[in-house]
C-alpha positions as CSV (number, residue, x, y, z in Angstrom):
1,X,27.5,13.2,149.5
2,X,30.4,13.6,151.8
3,X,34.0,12.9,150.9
4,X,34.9,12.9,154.3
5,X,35.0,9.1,156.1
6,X,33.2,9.8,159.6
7,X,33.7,5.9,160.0
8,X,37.4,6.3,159.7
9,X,39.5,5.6,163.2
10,X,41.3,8.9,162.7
11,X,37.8,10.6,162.7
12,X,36.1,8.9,165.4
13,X,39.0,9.6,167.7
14,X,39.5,13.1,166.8
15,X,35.7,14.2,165.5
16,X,35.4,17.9,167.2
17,X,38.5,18.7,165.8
18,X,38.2,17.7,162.8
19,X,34.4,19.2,162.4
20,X,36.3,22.6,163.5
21,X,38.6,22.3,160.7
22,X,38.4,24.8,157.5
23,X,38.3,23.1,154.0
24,X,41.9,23.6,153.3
25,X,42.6,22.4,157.1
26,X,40.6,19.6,156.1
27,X,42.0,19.0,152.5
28,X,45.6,18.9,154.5
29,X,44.6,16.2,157.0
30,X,43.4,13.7,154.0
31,X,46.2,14.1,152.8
32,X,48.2,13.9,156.4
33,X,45.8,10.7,157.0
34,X,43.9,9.0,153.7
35,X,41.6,7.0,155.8
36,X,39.8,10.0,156.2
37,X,38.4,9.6,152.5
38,X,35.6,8.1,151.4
39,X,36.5,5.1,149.2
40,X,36.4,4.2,146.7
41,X,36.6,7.3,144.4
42,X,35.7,6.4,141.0
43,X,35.4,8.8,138.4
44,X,33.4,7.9,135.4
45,X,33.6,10.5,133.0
46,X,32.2,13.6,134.4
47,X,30.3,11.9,137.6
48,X,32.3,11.2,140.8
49,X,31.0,8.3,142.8
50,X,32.1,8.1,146.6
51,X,32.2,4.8,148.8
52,X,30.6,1.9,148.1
53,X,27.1,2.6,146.3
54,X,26.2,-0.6,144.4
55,X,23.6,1.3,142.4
56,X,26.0,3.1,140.8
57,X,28.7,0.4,140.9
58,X,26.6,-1.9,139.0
59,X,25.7,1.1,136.8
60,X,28.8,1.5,135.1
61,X,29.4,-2.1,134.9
62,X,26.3,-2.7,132.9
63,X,27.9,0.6,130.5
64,X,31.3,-1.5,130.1
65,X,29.4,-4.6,129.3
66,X,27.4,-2.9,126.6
67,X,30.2,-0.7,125.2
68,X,32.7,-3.7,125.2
């Protein structure tokens, strides 16, 4: 999975640029522009979840339910 939004405005007006970019050129420009990340970011414990996936959404919402 892709951290990088390619539905973001910033991206869709500025695409071959940004595909020419290096990582660290990249890294820079998320944090220049934000809405070029994925969201949301959720981090439960050691897995990283980017954008909306309900699978794994409704995954650690059934783990609260059962550890609270």
């Amino acid at each position: 999975m892709d951290i990088l939004s390619r539905r973001s405005r910033v991206y869709q007006a500025r695409r071959d640029e940004i595909d020419a970019m290096t990582g660290g050129e990249l890294l820079d420009e998320m944090i220049r522009e934000p809405t070029l990340i994925r969201r949301p970011l959720i981090l439960d414990g050691n897995r990283l979840i980017m954008g909306f996936d309900k699978k794994a959404l409704a995954a650690i919402a059934a783990n609260e339910t059962e550890a609270g």
